[in-house]
C-alpha positions in Angstrom: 0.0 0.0 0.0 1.3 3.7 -1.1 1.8 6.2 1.9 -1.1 7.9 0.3 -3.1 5.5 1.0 -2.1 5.0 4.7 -3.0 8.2 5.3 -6.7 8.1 4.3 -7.3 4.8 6.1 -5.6 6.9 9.5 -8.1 10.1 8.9 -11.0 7.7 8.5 -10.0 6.5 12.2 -10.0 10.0 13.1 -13.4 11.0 12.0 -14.9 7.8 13.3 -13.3 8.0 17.0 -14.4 11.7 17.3 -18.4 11.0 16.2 -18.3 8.2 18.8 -17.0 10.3 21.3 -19.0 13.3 20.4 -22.5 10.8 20.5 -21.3 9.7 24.3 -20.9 12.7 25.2 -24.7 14.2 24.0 -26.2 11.5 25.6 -24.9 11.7 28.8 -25.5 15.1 28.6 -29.2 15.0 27.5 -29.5 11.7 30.3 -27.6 14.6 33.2 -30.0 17.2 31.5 -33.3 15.4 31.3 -32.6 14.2 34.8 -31.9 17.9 35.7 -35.3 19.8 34.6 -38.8 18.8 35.8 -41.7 17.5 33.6 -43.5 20.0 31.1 -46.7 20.2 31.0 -48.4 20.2 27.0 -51.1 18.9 25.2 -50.4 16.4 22.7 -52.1 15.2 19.9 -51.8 11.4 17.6 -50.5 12.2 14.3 -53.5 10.8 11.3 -53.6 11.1 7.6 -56.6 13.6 6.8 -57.6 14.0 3.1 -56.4 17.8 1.9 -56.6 19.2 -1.8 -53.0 19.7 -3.0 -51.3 22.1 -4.8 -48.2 22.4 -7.4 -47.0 25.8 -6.3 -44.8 28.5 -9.4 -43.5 31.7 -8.1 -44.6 34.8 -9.8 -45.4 38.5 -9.7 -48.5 40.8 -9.1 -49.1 42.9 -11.9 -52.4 45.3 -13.2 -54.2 43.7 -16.2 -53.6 47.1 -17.7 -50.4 48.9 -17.8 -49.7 51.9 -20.2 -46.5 53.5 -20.3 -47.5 57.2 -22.4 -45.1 58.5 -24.8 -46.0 61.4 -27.6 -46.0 60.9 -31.1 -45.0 64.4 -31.6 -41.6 66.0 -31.4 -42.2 69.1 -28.8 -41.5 70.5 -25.4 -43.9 69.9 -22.8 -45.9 72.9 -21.8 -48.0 71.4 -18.5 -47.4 68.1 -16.8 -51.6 68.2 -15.2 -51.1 65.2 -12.7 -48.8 63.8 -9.6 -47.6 60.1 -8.9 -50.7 58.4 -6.8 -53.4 61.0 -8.6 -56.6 59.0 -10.3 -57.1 59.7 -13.6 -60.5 58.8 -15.8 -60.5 57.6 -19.4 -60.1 60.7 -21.3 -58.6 63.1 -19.0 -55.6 65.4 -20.2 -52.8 64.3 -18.6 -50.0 66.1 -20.7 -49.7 69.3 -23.1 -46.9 69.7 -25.6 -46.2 72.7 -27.8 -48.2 72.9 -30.4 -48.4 76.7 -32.3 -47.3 76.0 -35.3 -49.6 72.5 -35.4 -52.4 74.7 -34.8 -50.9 77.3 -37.5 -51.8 73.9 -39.6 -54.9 73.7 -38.8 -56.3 77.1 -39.6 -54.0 76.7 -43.3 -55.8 73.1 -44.0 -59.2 75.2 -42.6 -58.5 77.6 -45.5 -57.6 75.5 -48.2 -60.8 73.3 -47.4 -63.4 76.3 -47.3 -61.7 77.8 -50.8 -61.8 74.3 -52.8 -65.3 73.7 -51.4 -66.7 77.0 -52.9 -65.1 75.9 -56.3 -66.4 72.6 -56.5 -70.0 74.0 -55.3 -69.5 76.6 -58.1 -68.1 74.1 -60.6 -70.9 72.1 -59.9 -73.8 74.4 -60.1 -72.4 75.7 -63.2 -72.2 72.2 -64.3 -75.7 71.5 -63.7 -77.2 74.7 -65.2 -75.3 74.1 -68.2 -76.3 70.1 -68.4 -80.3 70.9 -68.4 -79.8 73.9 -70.6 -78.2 71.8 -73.3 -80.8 69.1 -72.8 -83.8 71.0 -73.1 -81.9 72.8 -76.7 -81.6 69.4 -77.8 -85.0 68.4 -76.9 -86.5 71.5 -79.2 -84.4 71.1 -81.9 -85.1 67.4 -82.2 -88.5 68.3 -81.9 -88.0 71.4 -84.7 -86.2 68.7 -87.5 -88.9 66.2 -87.0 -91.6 68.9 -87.9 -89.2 70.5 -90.6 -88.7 66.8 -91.9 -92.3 66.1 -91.9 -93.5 69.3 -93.8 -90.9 69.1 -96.5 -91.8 65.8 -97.1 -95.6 67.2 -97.4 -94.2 69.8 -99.7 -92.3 67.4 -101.9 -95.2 65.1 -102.4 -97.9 67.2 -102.8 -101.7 67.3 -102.2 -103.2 63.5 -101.8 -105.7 62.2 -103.3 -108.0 62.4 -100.5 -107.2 65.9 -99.8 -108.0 66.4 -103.1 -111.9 64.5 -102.6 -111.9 66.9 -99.3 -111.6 70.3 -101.1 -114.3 69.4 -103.8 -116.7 68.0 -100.9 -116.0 71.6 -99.2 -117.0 73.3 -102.3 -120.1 71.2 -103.2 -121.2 72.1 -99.7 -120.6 75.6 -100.3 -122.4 76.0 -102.9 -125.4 74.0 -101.7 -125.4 76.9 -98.9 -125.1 79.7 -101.2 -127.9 78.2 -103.7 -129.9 78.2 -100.5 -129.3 81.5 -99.8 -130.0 83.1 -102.9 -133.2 81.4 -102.9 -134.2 82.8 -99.8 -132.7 86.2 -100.6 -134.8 86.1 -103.8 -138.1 85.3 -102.3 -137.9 88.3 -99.4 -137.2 90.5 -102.3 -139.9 89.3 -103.7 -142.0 89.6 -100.3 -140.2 93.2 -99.9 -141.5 94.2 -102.4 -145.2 93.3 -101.9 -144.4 94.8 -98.4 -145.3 91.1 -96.7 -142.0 91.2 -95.0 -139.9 94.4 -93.5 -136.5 95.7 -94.5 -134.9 94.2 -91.6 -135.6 90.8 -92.7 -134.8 91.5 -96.7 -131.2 92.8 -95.2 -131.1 89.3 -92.9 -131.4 87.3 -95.9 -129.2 89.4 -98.5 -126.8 89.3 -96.0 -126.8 85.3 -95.3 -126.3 85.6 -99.2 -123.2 87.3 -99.4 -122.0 85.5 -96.5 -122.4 81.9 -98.4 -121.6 83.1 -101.8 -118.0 84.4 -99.9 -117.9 80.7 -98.6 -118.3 79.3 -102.0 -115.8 81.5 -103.5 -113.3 80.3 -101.0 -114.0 76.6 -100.8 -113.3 77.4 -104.7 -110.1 79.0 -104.6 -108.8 76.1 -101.6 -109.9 73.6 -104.0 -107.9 75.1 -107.0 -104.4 75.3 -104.7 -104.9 71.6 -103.7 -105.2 70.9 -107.7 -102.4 72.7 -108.5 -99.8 71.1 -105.9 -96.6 72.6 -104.2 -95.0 75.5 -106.0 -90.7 75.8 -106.0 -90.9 78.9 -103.7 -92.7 76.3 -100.6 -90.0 73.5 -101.8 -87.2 76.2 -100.7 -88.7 77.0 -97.7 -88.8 73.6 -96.7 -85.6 72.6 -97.2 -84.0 76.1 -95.2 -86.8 75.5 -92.5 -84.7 71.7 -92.0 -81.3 72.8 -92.4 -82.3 75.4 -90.0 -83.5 73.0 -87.3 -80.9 70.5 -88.0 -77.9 73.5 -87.2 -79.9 74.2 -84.2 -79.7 70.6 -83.4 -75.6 70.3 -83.7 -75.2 73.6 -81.5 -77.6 71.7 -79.1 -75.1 68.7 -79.3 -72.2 70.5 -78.6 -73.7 72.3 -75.8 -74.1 69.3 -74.5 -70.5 67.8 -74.9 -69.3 71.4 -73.2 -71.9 70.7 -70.6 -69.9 66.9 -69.8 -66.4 69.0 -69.7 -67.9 71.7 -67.1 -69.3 68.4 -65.1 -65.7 66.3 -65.3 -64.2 69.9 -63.9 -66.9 70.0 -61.5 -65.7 66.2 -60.6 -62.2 67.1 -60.0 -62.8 70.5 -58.0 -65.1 68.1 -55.4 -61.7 65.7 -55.7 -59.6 68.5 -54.4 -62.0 69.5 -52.2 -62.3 66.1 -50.3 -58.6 66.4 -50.0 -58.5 69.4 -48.5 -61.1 68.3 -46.1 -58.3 65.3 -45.6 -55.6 67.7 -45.1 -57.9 69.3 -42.5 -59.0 66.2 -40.4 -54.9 65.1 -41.0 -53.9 68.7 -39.6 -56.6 68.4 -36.8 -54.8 64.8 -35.7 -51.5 66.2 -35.6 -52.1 69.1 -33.4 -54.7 66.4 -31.3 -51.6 64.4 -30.6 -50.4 67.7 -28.8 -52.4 66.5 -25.8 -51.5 63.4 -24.4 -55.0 61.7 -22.2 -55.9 58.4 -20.6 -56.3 55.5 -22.2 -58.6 54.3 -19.5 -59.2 54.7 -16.0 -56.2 54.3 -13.4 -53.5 55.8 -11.1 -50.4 57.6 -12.5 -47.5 55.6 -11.1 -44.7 57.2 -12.4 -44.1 61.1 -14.0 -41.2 61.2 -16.1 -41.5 64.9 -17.4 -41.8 68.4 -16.0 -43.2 71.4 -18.2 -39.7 72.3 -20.2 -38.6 69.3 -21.4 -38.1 68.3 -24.6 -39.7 64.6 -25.4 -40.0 62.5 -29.0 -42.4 60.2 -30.6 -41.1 56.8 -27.8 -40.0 58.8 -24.8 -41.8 58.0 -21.4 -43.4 60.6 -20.2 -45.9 59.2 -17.7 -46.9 55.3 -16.5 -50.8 54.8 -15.9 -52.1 51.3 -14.3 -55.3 49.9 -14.1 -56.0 49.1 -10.6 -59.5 48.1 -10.5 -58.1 44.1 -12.1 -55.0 42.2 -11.3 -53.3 39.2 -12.4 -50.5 37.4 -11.1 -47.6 36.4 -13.8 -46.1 33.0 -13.4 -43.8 30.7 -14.8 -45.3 26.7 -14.3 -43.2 23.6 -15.4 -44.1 22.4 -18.7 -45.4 19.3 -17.4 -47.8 21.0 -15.2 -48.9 23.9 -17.8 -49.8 21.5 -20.6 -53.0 20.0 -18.4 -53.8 23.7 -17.6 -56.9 25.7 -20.1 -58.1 29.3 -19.4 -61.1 28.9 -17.0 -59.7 26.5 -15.1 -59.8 27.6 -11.3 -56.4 28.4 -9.2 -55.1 30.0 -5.7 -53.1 33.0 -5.7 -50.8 33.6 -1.8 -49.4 36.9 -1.2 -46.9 36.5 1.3 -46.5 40.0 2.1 -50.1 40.0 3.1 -49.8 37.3 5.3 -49.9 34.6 3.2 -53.5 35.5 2.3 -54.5 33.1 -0.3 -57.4 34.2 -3.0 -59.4 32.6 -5.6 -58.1 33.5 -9.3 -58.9 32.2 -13.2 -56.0 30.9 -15.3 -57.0 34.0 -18.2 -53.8 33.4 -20.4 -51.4 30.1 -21.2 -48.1 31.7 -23.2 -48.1 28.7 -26.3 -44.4 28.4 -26.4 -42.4 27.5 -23.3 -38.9 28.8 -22.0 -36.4 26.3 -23.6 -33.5 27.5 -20.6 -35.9 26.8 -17.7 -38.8 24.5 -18.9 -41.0 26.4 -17.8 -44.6 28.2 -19.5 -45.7 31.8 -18.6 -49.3 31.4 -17.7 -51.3 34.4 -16.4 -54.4 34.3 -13.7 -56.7 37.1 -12.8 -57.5 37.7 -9.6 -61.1 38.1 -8.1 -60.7 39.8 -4.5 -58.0 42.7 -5.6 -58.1 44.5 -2.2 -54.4 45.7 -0.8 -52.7 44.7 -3.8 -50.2 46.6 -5.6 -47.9 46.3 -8.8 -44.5 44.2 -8.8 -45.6 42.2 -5.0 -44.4 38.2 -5.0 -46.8 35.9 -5.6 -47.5 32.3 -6.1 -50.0 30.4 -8.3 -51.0 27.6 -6.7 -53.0 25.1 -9.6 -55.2 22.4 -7.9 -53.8 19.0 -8.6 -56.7 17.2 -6.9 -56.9 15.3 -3.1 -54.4 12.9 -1.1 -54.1 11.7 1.8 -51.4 13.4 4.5 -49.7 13.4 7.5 -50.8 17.2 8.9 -50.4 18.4 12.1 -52.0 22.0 13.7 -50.3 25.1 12.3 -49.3 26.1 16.0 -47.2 22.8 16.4 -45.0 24.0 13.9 -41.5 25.7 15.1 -39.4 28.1 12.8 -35.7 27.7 14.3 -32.7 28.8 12.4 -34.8 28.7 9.0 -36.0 25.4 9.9 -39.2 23.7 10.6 -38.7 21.7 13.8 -42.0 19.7 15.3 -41.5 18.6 19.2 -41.9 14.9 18.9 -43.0 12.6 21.8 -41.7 9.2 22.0 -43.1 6.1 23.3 -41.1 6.9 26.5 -42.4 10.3 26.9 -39.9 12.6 26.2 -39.3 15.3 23.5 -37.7 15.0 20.5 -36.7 18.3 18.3 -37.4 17.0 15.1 -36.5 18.5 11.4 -39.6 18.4 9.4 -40.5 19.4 5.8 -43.7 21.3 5.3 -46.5 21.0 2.2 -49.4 23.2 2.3 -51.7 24.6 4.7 -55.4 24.4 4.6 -58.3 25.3 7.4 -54.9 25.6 10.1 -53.6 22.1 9.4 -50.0 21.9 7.9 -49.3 18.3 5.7 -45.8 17.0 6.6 -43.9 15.7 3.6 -41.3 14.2 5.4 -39.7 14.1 9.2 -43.3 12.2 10.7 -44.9 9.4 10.4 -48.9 8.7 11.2 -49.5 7.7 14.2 -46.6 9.6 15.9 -47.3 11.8 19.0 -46.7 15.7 19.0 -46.9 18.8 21.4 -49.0 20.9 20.1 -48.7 23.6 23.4 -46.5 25.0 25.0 -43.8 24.7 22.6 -41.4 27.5 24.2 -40.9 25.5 27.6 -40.0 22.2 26.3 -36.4 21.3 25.9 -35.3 18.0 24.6 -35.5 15.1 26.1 -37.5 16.5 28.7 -40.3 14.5 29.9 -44.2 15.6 28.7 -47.0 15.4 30.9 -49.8 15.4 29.2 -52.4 18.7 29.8 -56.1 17.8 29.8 -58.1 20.0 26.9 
């Protein structure tokens, strides 16, 4: 064997002879100490499995389900910072004003342009429109003017029909029937006159009835003689000037018209401009809006970043507003626990800086891809009772994982020493043992024990402080 070797196997002895020594001397210290101090008094209770709903636990932190950091989308200088850290603030409210003259310079310029293109296109369009109906109604008369010049020359150039012809002679045959009857009658009260049977008056009735029909027949006649000798050149030439006339008229009517759809494309592109200069107004109008910076939504202001003076840009922080009426607590669950979790599903959130108060939540939001360095999935909870609680506290999620049986004791029984849990322990023999336990979760004051006690083991459960170990326990009646 090397010398090395030798000198392991000799610290080996060491260690051993010192832990034996070491042990004798504890006991006989606890057997002089135990024999030393009287009995303490405590009540005791038999360690038993109870059933109690267990939970996988992820650390995480307390966080508003709204959070808006405010930043202008202007470069200015900021004339009036309107609130303080802690001030409430409702959807809407001014919070910030930035410099904003020559925006507003803008606005009255688009305000301008918009009232000045409007006018046009109103004109353009009126003018438009007065000019469309006028060339419609031309073109309506002048049609209506070459149809009737069309039709007559085409009367002149045929000439008198046949039937017109039949209609002239019938007008004279009836004339003359009336003028024959008449003259008879004017010939008898001459007659009659003249035997003085009738007066003057009447002889003047009927000579006049005479002349009146013998006028009538001499007409009918001379009608009747125009009808037989047809159109003459002079009528043909009037014709023909009549149509050309009316068809002139008819072209100028045409080309009013085609004016008419110039003025109404003009008319068009004035309202074009004029919607754009609207644009440029309601464009102008943003810009200088964005001169005032308001809440998004109701909330506290948590942080002011800016006083009036400074000079901010379009991604500078100027103010940070929360949402205080809902929070959420922001976790980070093991994969294997996250992929059996869906939103809806019911969890525990404890606050340890509120002394461990525990409150119901909802799992509201499961990240879909998991952190590849720590296995882990962000999942997010809202939280129902949202009393006391503030942005950025420790949290933990607790997700149900359903219920098992466990060794619990009382909460009281449960000692804190030197960032340990320790349990007095009584053995079959009476006395107290200090013993190291580890702790799973509390529910309705009963603490399961993971590991360190065993069911049916005794524990003191009072008086904790006055017990030392290996001192003997008399039990106190409850």
């Amino acid at each position: 064997m090397t010398k090395r070797g030798w000198v392991w196997i000799a610290a080996g002895v060491i260690v051993v002879a010192a832990a034996l020594l070491w042990n004798a001397r504890r006991g006989a210290h606890h057997s002089t100490h135990a024999r030393e101090l009287p009995p303490v008094q405590a009540e005791t209770m038999t360690v038993r499995r109870i059933p109690m709903e267990s939970f996988s636990v992820s650390d995480g932190t307390i966080r508003p389900l709204q959070e808006a950091t405010l930043s202008p989308k202007i470069m200015s200088s900021v004339v009036a910072v309107m609130v303080r850290e802690g001030d409430r603030v409702r959807r809407g409210q001014e919070l910030v004003r930035l410099e904003a003259a020559d925006l507003q310079a803008g606005v009255e310029q688009a305000g301008a342009a918009l009232s000045a293109a409007s006018a046009s296109a109103e004109a353009a369009s009126s003018a438009a429109r007065m000019e469309q109906e006028a060339a419609e109604a031309d073109i309506r008369s002048a049609t209506a003017a070459v149809q009737e010049a069309r039709a007559y020359l085409q009367m002149v150039q045929t000439g008198p029909r046949r039937q017109e012809r039949a209609q002239a002679n019938i007008a004279v045959e009836q004339a003359k029937a009336q003028y024959d009857l008449a003259h008879s009658e004017a010939e008898r009260m001459r007659a009659l006159f003249r035997q003085d049977v009738v007066s003057k008056q009447r002889l003047e009735q009927a000579e006049t009835a005479e002349a009146v029909a013998k006028a009538a027949l001499e007409s009918a006649r001379q009608q009747a003689d125009m009808v037989a000798e047809g159109s003459r050149a002079e009528e043909l030439k009037a014709a023909r000037e009549r149509l050309a006339q009316a068809e002139a008229r008819l072209a100028a009517a045409k080309s009013r018209r085609l004016a008419a759809e110039m003025r109404r494309k003009e008319a068009v592109a004035a309202a074009g401009q004029a919607r754009q200069a609207r644009a440029g107004l309601t464009g102008a109008k943003t810009m200088a809006g964005y001169s005032v910076i308001r809440a998004p939504f109701d909330g506290v202001v948590t942080q002011r970043l800016v006083d009036p003076g400074d000079q901010v840009g379009p991604g500078s922080p100027v103010l940070v507003l929360e949402d205080r009426s809902r929070w959420q607590i922001e976790a980070f669950v093991p994969e294997a626990e996250a992929t059996a979790l869906k939103p809806g599903d019911r969890a525990l959130v404890r606050i340890d800086s509120l002394g461990g108060d525990e409150r119901e939540a909802c799992i509201s939001e499961i990240r879909p891809g998991g952190d590849p360095s720590t296995r882990t999935v962000r999942v997010k909870a809202d939280i129902r009772d949202t009393s006391r609680l503030a942005s950025g506290l420790f949290g933990r999620l607790l997700v149900p994982r359903g219920v098992r049986s466990v060794v619990a004791v009382p909460e009281n029984a449960i000692l804190d020493r030197e960032g340990m849990a320790r349990i007095w322990v009584v053995g079959k023999d009476g006395r107290a043992e200090l013993r190291v336990v580890t702790l799973g979760e509390t529910r309705d004051g009963m603490t399961a024990i993971l590991s360190g006690l065993k069911d049916g083991e005794k524990v003191a459960i009072t008086n904790l402080d006055a017990i030392q170990e290996g001192v003997k326990i008399q039990e106190a009646a409850r």
